[in-house]
mmCIF file of the C-alpha atoms, coordinates in Angstrom:
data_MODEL
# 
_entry.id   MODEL 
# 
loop_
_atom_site.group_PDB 
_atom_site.id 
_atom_site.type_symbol 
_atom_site.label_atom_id 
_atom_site.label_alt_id 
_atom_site.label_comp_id 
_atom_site.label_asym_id 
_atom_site.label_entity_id 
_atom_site.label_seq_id 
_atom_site.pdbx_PDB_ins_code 
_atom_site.Cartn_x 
_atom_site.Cartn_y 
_atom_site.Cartn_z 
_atom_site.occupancy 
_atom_site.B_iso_or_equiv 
_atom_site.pdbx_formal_charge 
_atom_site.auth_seq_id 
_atom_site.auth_comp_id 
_atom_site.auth_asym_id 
_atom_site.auth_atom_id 
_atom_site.pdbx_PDB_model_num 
ATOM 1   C CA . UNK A 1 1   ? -1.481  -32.182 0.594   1.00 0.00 ? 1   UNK A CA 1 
ATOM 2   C CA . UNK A 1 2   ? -4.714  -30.710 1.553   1.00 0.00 ? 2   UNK A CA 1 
ATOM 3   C CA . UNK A 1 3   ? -4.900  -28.288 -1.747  1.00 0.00 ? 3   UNK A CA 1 
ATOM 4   C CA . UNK A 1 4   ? -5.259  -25.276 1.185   1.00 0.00 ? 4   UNK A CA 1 
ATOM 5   C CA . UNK A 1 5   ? -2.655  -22.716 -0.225  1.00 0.00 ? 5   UNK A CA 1 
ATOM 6   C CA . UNK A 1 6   ? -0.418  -21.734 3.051   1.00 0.00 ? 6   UNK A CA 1 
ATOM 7   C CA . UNK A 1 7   ? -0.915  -18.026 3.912   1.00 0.00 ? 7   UNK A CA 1 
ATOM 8   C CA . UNK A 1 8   ? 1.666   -15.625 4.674   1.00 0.00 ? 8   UNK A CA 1 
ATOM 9   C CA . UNK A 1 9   ? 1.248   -12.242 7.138   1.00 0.00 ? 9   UNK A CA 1 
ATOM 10  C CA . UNK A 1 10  ? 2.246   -9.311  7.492   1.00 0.00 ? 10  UNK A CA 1 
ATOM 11  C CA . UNK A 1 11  ? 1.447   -6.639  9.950   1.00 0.00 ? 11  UNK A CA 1 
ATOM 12  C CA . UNK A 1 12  ? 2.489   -2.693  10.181  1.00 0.00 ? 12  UNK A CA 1 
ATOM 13  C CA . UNK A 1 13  ? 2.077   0.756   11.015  1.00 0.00 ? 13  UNK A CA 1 
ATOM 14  C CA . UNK A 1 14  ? 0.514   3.474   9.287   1.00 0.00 ? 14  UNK A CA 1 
ATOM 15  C CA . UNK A 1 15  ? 1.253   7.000   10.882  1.00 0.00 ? 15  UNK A CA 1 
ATOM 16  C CA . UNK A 1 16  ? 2.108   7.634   14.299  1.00 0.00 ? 16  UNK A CA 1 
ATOM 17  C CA . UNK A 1 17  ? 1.355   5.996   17.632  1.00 0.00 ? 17  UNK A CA 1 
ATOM 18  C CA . UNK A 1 18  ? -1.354  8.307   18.656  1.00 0.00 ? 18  UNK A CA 1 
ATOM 19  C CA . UNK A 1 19  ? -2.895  9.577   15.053  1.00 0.00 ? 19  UNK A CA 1 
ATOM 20  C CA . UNK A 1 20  ? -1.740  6.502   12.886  1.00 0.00 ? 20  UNK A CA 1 
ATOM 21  C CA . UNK A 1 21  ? -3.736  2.840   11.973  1.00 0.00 ? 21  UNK A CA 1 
ATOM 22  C CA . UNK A 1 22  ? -2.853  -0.702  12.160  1.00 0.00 ? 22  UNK A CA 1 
ATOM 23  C CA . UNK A 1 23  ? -1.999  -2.493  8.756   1.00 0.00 ? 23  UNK A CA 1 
ATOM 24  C CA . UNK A 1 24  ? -2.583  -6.504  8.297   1.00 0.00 ? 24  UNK A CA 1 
ATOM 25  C CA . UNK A 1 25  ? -2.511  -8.650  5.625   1.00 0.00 ? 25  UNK A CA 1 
ATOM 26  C CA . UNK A 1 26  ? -2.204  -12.384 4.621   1.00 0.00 ? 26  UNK A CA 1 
ATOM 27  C CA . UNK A 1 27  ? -0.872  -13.406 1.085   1.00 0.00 ? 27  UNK A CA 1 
ATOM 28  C CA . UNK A 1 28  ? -1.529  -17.239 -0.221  1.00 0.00 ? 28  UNK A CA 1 
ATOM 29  C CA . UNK A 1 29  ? 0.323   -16.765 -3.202  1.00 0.00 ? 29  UNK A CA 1 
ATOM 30  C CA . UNK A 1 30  ? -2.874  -15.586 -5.605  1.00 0.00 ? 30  UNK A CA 1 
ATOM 31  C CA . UNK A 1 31  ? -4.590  -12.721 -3.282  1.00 0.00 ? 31  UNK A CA 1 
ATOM 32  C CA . UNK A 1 32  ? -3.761  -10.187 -0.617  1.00 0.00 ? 32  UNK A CA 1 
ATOM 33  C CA . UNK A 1 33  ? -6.487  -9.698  1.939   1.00 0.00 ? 33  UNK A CA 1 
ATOM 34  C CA . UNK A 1 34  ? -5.841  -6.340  3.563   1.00 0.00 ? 34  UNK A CA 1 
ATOM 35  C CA . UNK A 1 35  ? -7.251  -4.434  6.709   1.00 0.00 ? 35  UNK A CA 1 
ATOM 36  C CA . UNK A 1 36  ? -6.094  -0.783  7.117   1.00 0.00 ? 36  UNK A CA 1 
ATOM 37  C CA . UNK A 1 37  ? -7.707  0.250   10.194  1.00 0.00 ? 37  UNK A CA 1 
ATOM 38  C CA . UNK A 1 38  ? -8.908  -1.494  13.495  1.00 0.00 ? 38  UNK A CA 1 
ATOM 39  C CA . UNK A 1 39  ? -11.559 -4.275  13.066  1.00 0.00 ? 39  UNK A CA 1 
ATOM 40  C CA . UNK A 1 40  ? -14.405 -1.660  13.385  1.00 0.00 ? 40  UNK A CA 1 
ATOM 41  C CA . UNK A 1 41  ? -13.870 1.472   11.713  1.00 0.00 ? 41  UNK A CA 1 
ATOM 42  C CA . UNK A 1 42  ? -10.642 -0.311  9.732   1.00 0.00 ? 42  UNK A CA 1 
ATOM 43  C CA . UNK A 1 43  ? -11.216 -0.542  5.794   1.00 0.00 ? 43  UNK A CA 1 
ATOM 44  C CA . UNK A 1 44  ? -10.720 -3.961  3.422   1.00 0.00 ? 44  UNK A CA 1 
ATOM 45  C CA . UNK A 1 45  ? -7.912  -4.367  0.877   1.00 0.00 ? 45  UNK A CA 1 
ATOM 46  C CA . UNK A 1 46  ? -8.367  -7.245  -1.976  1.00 0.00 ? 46  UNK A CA 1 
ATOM 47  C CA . UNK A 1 47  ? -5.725  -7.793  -4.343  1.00 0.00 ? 47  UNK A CA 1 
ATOM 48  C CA . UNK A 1 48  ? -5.329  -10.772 -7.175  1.00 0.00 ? 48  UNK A CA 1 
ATOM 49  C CA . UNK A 1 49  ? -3.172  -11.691 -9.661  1.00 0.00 ? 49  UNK A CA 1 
ATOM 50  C CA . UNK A 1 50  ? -4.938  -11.322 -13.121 1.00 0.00 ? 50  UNK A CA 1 
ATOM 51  C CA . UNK A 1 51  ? -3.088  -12.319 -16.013 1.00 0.00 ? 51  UNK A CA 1 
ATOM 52  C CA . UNK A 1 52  ? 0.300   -10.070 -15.425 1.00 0.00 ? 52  UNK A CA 1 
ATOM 53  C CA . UNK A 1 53  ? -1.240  -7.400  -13.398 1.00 0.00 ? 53  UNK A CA 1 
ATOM 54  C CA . UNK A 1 54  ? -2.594  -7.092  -9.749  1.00 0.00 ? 54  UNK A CA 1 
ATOM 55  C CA . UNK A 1 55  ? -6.127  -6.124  -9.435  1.00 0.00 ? 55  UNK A CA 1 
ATOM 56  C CA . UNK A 1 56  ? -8.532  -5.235  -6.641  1.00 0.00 ? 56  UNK A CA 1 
ATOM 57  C CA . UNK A 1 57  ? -10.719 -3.501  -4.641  1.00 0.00 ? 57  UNK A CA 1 
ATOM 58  C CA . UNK A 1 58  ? -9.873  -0.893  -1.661  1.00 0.00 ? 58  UNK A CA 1 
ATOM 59  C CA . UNK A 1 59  ? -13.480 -0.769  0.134   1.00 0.00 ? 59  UNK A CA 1 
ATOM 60  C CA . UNK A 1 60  ? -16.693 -2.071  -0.159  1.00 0.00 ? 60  UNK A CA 1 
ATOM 61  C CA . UNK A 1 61  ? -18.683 -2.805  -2.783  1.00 0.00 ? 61  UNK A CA 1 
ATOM 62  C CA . UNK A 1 62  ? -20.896 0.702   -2.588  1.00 0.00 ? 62  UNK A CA 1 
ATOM 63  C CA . UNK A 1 63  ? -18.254 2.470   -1.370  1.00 0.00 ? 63  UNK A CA 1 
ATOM 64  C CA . UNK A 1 64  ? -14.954 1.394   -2.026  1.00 0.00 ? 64  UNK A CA 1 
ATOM 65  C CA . UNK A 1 65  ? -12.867 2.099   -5.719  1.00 0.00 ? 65  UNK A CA 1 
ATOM 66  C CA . UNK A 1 66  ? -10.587 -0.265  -7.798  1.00 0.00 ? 66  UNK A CA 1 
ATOM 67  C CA . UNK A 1 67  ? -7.303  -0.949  -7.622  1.00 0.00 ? 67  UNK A CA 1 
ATOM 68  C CA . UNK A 1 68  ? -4.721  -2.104  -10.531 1.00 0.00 ? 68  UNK A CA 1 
ATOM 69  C CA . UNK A 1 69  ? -1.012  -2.515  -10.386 1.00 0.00 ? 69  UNK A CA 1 
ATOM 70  C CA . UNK A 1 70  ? 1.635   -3.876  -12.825 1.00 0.00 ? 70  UNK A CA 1 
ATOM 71  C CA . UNK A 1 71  ? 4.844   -4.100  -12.927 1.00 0.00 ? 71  UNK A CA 1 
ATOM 72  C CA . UNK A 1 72  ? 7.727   -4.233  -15.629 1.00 0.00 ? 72  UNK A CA 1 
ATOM 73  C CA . UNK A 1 73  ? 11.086  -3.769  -15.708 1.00 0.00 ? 73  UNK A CA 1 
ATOM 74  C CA . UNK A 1 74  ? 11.323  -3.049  -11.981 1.00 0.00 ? 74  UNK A CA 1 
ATOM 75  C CA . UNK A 1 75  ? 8.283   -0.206  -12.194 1.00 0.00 ? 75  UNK A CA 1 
ATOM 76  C CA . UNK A 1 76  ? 5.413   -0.463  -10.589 1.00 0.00 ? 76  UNK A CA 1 
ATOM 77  C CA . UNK A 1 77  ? 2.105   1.497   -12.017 1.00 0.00 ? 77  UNK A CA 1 
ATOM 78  C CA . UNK A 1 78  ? -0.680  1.745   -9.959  1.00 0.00 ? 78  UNK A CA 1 
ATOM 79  C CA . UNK A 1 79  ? -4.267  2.910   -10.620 1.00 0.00 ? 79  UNK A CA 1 
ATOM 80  C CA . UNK A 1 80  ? -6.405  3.751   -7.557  1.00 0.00 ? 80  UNK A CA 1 
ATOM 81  C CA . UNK A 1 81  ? -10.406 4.585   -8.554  1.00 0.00 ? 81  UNK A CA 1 
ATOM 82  C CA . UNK A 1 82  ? -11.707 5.401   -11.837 1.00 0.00 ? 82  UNK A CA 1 
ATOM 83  C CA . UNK A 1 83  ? -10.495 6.503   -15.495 1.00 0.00 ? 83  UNK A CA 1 
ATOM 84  C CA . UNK A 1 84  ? -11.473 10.329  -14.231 1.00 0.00 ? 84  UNK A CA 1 
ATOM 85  C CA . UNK A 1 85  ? -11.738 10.191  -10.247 1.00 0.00 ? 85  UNK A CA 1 
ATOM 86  C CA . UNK A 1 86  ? -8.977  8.031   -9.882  1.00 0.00 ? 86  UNK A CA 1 
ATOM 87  C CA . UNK A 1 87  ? -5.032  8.528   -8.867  1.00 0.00 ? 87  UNK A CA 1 
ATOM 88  C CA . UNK A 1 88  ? -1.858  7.241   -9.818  1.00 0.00 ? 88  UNK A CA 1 
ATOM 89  C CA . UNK A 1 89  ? 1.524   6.373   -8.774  1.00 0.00 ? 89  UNK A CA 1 
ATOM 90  C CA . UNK A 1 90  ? 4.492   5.197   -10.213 1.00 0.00 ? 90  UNK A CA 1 
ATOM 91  C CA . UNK A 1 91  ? 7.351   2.959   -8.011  1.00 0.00 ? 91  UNK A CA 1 
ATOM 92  C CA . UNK A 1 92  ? 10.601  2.163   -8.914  1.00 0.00 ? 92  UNK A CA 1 
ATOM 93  C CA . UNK A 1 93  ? 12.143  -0.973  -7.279  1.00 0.00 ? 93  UNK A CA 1 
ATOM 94  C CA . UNK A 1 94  ? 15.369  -2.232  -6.375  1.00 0.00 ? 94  UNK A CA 1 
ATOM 95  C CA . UNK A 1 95  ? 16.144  -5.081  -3.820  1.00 0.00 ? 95  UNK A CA 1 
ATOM 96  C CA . UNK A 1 96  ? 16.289  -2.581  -0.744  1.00 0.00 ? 96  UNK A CA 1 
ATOM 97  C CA . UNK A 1 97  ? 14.360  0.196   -1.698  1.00 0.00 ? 97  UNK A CA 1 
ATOM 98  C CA . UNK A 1 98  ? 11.468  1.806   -3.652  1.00 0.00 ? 98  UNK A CA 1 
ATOM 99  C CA . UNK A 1 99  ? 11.454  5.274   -4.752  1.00 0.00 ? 99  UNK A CA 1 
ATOM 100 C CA . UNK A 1 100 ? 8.185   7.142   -6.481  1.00 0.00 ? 100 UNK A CA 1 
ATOM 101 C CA . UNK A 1 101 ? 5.367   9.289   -6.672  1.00 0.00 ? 101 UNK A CA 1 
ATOM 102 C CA . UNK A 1 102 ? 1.689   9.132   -5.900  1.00 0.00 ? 102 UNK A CA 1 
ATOM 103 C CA . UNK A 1 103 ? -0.541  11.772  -7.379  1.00 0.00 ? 103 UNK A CA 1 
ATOM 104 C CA . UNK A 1 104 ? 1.128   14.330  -10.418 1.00 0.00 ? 104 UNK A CA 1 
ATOM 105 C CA . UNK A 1 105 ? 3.959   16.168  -10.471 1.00 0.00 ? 105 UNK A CA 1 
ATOM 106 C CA . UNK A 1 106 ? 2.949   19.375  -9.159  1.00 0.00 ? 106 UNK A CA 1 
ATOM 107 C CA . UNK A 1 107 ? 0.789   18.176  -6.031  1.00 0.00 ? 107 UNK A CA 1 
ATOM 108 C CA . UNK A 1 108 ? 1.996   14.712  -5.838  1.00 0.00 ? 108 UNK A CA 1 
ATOM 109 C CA . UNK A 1 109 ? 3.595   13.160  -2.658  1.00 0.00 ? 109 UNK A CA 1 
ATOM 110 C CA . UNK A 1 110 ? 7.162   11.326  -2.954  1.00 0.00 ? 110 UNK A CA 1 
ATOM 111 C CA . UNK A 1 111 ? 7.144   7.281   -1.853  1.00 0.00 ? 111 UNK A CA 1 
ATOM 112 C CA . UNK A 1 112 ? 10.116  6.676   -0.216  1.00 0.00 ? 112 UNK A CA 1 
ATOM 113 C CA . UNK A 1 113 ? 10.772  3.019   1.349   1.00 0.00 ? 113 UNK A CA 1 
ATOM 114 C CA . UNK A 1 114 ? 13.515  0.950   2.712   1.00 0.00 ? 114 UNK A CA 1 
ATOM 115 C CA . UNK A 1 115 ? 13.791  -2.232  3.058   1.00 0.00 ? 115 UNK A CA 1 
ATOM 116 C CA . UNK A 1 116 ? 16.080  -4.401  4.886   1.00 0.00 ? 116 UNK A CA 1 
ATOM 117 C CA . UNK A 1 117 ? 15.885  -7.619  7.354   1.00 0.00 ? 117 UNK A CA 1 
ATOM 118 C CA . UNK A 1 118 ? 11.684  -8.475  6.329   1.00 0.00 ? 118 UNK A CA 1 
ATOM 119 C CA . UNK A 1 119 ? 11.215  -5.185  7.311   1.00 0.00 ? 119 UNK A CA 1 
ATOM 120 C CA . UNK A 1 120 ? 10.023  -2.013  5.512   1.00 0.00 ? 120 UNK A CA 1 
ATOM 121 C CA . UNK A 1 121 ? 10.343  1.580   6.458   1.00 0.00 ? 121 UNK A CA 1 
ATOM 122 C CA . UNK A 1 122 ? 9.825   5.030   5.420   1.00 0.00 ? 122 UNK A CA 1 
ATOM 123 C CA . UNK A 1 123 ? 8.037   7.903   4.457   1.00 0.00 ? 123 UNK A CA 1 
ATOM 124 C CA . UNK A 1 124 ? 5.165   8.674   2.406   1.00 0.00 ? 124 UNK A CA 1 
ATOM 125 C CA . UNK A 1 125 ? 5.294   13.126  1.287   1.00 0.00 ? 125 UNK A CA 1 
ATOM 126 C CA . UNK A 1 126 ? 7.942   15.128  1.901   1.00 0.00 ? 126 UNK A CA 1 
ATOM 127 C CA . UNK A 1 127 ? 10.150  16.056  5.193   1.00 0.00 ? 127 UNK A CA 1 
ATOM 128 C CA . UNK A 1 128 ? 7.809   18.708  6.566   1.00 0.00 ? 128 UNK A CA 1 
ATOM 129 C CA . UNK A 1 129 ? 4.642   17.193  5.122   1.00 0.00 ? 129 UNK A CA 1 
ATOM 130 C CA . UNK A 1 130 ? 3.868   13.761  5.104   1.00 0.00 ? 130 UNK A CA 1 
ATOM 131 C CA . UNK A 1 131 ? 3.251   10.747  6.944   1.00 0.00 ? 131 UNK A CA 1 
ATOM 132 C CA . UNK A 1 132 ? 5.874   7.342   8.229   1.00 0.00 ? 132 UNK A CA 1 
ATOM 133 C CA . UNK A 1 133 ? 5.485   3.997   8.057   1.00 0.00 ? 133 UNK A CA 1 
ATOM 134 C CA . UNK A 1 134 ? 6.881   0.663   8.827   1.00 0.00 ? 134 UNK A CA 1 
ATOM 135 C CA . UNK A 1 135 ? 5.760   -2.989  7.921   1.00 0.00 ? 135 UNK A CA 1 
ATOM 136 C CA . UNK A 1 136 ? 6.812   -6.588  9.013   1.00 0.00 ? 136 UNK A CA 1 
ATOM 137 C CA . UNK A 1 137 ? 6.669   -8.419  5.875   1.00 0.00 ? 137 UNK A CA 1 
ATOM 138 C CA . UNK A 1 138 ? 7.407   -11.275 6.947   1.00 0.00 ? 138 UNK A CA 1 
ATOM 139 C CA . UNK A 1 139 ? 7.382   -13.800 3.515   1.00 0.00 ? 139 UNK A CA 1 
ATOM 140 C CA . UNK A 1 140 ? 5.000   -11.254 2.022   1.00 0.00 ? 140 UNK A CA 1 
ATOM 141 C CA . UNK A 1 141 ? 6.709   -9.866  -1.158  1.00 0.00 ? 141 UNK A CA 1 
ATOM 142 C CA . UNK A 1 142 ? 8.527   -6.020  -1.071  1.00 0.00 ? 142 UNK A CA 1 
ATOM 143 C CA . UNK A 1 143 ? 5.944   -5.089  -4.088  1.00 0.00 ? 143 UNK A CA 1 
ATOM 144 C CA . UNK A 1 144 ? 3.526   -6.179  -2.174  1.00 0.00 ? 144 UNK A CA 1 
ATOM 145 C CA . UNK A 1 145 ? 3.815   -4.606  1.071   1.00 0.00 ? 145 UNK A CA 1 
ATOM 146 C CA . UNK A 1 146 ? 5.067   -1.272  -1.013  1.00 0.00 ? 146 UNK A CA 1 
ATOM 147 C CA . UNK A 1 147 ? 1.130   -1.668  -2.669  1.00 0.00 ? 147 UNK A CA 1 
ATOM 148 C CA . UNK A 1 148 ? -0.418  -1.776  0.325   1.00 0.00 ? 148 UNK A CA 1 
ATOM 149 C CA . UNK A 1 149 ? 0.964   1.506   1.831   1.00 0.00 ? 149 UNK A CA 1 
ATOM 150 C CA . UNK A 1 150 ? -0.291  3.061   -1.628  1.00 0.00 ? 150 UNK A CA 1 
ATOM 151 C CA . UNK A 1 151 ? -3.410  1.930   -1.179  1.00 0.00 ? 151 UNK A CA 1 
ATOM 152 C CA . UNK A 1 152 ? -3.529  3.089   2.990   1.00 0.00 ? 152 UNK A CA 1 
ATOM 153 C CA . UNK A 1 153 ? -2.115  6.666   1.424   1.00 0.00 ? 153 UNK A CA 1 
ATOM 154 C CA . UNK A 1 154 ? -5.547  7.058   -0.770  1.00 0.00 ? 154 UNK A CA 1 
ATOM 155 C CA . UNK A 1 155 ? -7.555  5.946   2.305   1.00 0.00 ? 155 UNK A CA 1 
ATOM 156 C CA . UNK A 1 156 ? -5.296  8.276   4.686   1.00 0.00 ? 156 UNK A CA 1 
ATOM 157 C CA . UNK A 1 157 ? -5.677  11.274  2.199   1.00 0.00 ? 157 UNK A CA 1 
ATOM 158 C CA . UNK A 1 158 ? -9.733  10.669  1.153   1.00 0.00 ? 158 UNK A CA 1 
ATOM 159 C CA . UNK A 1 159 ? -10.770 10.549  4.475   1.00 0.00 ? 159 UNK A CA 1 
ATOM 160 C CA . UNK A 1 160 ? -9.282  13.590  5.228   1.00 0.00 ? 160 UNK A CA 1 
ATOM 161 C CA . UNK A 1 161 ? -6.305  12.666  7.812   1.00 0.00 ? 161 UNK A CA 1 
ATOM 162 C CA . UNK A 1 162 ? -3.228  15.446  8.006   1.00 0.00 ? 162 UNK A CA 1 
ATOM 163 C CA . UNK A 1 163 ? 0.316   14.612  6.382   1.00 0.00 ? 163 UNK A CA 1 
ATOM 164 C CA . UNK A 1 164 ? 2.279   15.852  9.506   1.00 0.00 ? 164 UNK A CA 1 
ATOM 165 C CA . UNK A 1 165 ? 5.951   16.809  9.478   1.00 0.00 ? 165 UNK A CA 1 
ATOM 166 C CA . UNK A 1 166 ? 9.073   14.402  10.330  1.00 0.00 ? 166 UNK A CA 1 
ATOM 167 C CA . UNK A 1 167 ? 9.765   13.198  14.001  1.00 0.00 ? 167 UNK A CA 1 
# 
């Protein structure tokens, strides 16, 4: 054994063909390394395990934000940027789906994600406002794969992008 954890990848979509982004990732086990974006003007994911919770960083160092996710009792809480800047969102998972809410109540945006076959799709907002995505997990776990498209979301939505309706 060389002690070189193997890695795992996935790859996805975020959006449509023409206005979405590319997803990547590789998992060893211990840490997610992310790119949402093309290898230019694409931005970095890092997620570890820390004790019982995920933790991370979506960005750079000067201009990126934190990320933190646990789960219990098949709910995931996340925490994306800051104690007062910062957003959250709340997943609830069964084998083939996850169901949720990013942001509050009132101007929130619904997670909605099937998953079946390695593969993961669905729809981030609502019907008429929102955006779709689909992911190859490959051997990447569903919680996983369901925090990265969290994390793309905040990206997506800080940088501006348009939550477009159903196709």
């Amino acid at each position: 054994m060389t002690g070189v954890a193997q890695q795992e990848a996935l790859t996805g979509r975020f959006g449509g063909v023409s206005d979405g982004v590319n997803l990547s990732a590789t998992w060893d086990g211990e840490r997610l390394s992310a790119r949402v974006g093309g290898f230019t003007d694409g931005t970095d994911v890092r997620v570890w395990l820390e004790g019982s919770e995920l933790v991370g960083r979506v960005g750079g160092v000067t201009s990126g934000h934190d990320v933190r996710a646990g789960i219990a009792a098949g709910v995931m809480t996340v925490r994306l940027g800051g104690f007062t800047q910062g957003v959250d969102a709340r997943l609830e998972f069964t084998p083939d789906q996850v169901t949720g809410r990013y942001g509050r109540f009132t101007d929130g945006l619904d997670v909605s994600l099937r998953h079946y076959a390695g593969e993961v799709r669905g729809r981030l907002g609502s019907f008429t406002r929102g955006v779709n995505v689909q992911l190859d997990l490959g051997a990447v776990p569903f919680p996983l794969g369901a925090l990265l498209l969290v994390c793309a979301l905040n990206l997506w939505l800080t940088q501006g992008r348009a939550l477009t309706p159903s196709r």
